[in-house]
C-alpha positions as CSV (number, residue, x, y, z in Angstrom):
1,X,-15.9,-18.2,-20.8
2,X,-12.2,-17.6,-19.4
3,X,-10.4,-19.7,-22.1
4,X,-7.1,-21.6,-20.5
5,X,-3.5,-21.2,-21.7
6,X,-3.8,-24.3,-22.9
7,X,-6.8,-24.3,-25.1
8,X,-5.7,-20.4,-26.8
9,X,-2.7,-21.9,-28.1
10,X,-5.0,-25.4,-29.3
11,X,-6.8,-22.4,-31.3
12,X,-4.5,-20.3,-32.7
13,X,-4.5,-19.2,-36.4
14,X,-1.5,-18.2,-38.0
15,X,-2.1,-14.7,-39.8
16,X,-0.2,-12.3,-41.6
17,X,2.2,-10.1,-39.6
18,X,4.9,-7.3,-39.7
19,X,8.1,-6.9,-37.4
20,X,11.1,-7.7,-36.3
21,X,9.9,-11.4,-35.3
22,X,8.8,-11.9,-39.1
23,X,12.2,-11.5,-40.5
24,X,13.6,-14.0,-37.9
25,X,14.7,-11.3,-35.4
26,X,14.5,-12.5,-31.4
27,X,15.1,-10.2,-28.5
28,X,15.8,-12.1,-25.6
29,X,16.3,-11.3,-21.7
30,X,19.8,-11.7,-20.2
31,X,20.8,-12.7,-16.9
32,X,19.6,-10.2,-14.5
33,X,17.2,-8.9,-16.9
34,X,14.4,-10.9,-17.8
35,X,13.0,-10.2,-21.0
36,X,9.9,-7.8,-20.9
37,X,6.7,-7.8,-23.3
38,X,4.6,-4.8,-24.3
39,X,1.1,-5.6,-25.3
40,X,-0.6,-3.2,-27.3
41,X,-4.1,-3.1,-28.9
42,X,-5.3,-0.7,-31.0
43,X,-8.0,0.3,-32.8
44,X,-7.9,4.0,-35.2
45,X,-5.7,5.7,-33.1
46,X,-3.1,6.5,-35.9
47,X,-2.1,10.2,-34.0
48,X,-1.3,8.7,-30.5
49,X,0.0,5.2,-31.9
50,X,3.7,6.9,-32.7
51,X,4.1,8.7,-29.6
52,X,3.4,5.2,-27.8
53,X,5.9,3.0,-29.8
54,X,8.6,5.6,-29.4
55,X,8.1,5.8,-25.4
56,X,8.6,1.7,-25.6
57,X,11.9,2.3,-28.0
58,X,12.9,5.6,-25.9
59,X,13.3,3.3,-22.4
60,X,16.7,2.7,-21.4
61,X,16.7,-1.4,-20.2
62,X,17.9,-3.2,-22.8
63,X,15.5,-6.6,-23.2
64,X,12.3,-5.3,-24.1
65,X,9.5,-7.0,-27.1
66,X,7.1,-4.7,-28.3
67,X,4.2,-6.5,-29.8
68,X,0.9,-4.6,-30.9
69,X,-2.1,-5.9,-32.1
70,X,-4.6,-3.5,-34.2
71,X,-8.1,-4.4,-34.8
72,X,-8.4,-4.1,-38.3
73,X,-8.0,0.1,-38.5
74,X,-9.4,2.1,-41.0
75,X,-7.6,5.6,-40.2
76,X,-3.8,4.8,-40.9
77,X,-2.8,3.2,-37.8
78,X,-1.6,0.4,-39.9
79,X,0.6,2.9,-42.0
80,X,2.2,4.2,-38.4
81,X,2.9,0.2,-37.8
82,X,4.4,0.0,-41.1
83,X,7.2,2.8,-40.4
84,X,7.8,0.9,-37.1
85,X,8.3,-2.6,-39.0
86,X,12.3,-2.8,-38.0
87,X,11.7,-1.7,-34.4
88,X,8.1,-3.5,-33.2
89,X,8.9,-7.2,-32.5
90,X,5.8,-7.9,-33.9
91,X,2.2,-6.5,-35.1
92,X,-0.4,-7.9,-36.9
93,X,-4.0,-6.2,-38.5
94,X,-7.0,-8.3,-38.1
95,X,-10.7,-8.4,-36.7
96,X,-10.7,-9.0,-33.1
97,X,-14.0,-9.4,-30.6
98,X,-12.2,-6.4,-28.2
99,X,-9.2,-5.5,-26.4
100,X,-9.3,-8.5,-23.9
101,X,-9.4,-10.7,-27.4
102,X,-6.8,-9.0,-28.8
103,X,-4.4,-9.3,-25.2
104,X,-5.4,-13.0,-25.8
105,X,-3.8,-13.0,-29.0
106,X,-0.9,-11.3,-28.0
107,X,-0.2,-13.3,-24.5
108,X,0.2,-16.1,-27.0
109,X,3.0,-14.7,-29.0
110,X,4.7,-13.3,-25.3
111,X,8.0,-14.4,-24.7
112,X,9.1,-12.2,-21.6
113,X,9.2,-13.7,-18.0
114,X,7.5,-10.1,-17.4
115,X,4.7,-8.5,-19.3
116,X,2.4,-5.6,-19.1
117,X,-0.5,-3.4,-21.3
118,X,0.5,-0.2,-22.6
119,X,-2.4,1.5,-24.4
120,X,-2.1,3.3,-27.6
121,X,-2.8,6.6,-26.0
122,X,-0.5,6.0,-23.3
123,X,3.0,6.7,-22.5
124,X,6.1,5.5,-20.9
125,X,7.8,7.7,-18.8
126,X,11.9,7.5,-19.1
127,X,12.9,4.7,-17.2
128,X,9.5,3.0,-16.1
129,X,10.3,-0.3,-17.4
130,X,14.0,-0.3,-15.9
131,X,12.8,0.6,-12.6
132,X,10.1,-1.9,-12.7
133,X,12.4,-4.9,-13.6
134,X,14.6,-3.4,-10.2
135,X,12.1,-3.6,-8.0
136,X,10.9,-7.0,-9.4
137,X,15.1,-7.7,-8.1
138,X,14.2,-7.0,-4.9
139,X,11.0,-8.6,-4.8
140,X,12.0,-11.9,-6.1
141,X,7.7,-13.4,-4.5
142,X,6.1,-10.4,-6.5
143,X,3.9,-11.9,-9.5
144,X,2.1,-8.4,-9.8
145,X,4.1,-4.9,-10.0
146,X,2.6,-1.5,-9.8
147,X,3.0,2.2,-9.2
148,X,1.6,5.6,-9.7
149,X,0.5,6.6,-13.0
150,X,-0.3,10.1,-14.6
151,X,-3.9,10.8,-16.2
152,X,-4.4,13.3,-18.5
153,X,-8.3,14.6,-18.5
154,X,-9.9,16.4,-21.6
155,X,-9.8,19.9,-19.5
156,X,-5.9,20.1,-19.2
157,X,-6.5,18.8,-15.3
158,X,-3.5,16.1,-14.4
159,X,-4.4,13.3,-12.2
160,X,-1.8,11.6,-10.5
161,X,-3.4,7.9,-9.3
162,X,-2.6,4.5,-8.1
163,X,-1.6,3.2,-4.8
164,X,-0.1,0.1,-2.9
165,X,-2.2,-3.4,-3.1
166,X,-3.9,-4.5,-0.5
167,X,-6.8,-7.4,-0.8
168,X,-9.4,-5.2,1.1
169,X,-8.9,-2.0,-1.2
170,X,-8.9,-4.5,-4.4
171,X,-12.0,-6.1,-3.6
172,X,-14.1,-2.6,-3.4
173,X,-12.5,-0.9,-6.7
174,X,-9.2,-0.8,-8.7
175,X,-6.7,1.2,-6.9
176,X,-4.1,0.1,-9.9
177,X,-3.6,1.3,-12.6
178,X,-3.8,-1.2,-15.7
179,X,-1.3,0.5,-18.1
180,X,2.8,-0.5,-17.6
181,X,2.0,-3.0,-14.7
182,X,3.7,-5.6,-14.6
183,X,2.6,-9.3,-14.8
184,X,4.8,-12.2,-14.4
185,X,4.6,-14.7,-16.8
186,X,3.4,-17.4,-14.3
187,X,0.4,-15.5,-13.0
188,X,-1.4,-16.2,-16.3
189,X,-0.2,-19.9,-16.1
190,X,-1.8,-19.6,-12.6
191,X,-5.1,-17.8,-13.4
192,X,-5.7,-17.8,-17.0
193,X,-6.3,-15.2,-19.7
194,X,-8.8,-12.4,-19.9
195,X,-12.6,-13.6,-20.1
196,X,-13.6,-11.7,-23.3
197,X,-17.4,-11.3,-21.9
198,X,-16.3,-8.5,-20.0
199,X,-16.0,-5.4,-22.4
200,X,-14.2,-2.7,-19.9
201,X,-12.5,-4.3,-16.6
202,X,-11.6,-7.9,-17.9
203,X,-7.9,-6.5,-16.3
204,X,-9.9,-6.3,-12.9
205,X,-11.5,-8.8,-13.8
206,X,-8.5,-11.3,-14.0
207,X,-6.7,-10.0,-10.9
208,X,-9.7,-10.8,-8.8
209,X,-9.5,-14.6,-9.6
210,X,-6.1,-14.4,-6.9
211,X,-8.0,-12.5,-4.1
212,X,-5.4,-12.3,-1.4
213,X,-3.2,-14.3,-2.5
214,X,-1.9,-12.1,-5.0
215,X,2.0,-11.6,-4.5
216,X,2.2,-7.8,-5.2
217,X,4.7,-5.6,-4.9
218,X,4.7,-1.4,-5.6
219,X,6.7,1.9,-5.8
220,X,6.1,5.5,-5.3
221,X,7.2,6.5,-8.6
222,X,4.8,7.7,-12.0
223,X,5.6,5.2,-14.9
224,X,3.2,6.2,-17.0
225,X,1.0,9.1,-18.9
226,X,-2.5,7.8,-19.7
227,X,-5.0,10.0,-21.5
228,X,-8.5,10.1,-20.3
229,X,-11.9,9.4,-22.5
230,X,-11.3,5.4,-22.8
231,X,-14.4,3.5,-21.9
232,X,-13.0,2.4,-18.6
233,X,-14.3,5.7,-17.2
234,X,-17.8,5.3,-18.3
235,X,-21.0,4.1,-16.3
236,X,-20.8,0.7,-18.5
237,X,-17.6,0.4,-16.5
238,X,-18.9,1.0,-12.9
239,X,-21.5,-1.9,-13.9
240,X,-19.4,-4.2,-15.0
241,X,-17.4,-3.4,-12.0
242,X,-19.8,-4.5,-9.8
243,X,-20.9,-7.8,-11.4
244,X,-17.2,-9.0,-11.5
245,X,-16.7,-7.9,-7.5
246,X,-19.6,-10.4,-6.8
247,X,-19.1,-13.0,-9.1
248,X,-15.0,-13.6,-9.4
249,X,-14.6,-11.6,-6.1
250,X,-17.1,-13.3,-3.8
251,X,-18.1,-9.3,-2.4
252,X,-21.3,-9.0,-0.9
253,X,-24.2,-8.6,-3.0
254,X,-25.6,-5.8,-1.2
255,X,-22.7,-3.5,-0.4
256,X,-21.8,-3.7,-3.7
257,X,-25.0,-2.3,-5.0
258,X,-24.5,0.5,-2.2
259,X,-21.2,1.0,-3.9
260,X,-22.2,1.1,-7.3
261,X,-24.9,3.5,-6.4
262,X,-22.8,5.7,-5.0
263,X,-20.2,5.7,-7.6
264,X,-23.0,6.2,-10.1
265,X,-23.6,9.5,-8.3
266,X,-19.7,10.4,-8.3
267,X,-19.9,9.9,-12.2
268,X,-22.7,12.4,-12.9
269,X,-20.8,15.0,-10.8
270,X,-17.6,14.0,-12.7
271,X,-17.7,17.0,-15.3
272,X,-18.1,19.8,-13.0
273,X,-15.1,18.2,-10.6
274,X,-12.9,17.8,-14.3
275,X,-14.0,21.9,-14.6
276,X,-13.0,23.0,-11.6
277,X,-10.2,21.0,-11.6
278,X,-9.3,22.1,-15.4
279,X,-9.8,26.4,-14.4
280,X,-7.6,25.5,-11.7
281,X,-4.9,24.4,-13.5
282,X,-5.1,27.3,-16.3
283,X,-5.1,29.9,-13.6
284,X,-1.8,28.2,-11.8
285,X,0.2,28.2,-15.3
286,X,-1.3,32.2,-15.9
287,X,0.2,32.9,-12.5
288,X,3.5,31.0,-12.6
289,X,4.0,32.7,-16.5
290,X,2.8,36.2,-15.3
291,X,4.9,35.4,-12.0
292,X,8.2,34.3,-14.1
């Protein structure tokens, strides 16, 4: 069930937290730069989880909450939070029911007109967030900001992915990325929070609600490194996929089973596409080294 605004914060339990926001530290926007909120959940990813909290610190606009939500790791995660505690805004440790649970969680402790996901395996790239909050200047309608994103696969191949918005791309599959968009504040107040049923594309998911009248608007430029292996490449995800384009997207029944068919196809073939891909690569850097 999609739970309201409303009715998270009627059910909210105070728990035990670290950061900045604990010792009665506040980092607030500014005019001309609306304060922007990280969301990050986690769950045992202790060697990525610095390399993400210092792409947040390392970005150069000014008005920026970091808050990061960790579902109760066993692997030192927690310890990599605790070195953080002057610099995170916030993080807490607890059981949660999955990432969409945790978002929840987080979206009520959000205090940025802007916010977006960053996963703990992902990165941001100098200047994403600065050049997000200019092109959210210049698109003053836009409720939903994207761009290209980079995605690392487990043979060394580099995908780069993500293109504009458009209602009729949307509808069939994501064409966004979901790590460093940006989501204005009001588009939750508008559509809700994540429906926790969904276990991989509750992001989709929730962006489907608008159809076409999402206010979008995009740039040409990578904000972010993503590392591949995260269940939203995984068969479960094509399924889930399908049942949200029908049910929250109103997309025929039939073409979607086409679709899904077809993509189920394109998954099986995935590791010898990721080989190819991954040789290719090796053989460019041997050339370029034994060229230089």
């Amino acid at each position: 069930m999609v739970n309201s605004w409303e009715q998270l914060v009627e059910t909210r339990v105070e728990r035990q937290c670290g950061g900045q926001r604990c010792k009665g530290l506040l980092t607030k926007g500014s005019p001309g730069q609306p304060l922007v909120t990280v969301i990050t959940a986690v769950l045992n990813s202790h060697q990525s989880m610095a390399r993400c909290l210092q792409s947040v610190l390392n970005q150069d606009y000014p008005n920026i909450e970091h808050l990061v939500f960790d579902g109760a790791s066993t692997d030192g995660t927690v310890d990599v939070l605790r070195k953080y505690d002057d610099k995170i805004a916030l993080w807490r440790s607890e059981p949660d029911r999955g990432v969409y649970d945790a978002w929840n969680k987080a979206l009520l402790e959000a205090h940025g007109e802007w916010i977006c996901f960053l996963g703990a395996d992902d990165e941001f790239l100098p200047g994403a967030v600065g050049k997000y909050m200019a092109l959210a200047a210049s698109n003053p309608q836009a409720e939903f900001l994207s761009s290209k994103f980079r995605l690392i696969l487990g043979s060394g191949y580099v995908r780069t992915l993500g293109s504009p918005w458009t209602w009729e791309k949307f509808s069939r599959t994501m064409c966004t990325g979901h790590a460093g968009t940006m989501h204005r504040r009001s588009l939750f107040d508008r559509l809700g929070t994540y429906d926790t049923s969904y276990r991989v594309v509750g992001d989709y998911e929730l962006l489907l609600r608008a159809r076409h009248q999402l206010n979008v608007a995009y740039m040409d430029v990578i904000t972010v490194s993503m590392r591949d292996g995260g269940v939203s490449r995984t068969r479960k995800a094509l399924a889930e996929r399908a049942v949200a384009q029908v049910t929250t997207g109103g997309r025929n029944r039939a073409v979607t089973a086409i679709d899904l068919f077809i993509a189920n196809a394109k998954y099986f073939l995935r590791p010898l596409r990721q080989a190819v891909g991954g040789l290719f690569t090796r053989s460019m850097h041997l050339f370029r080294s034994t060229a230089s």
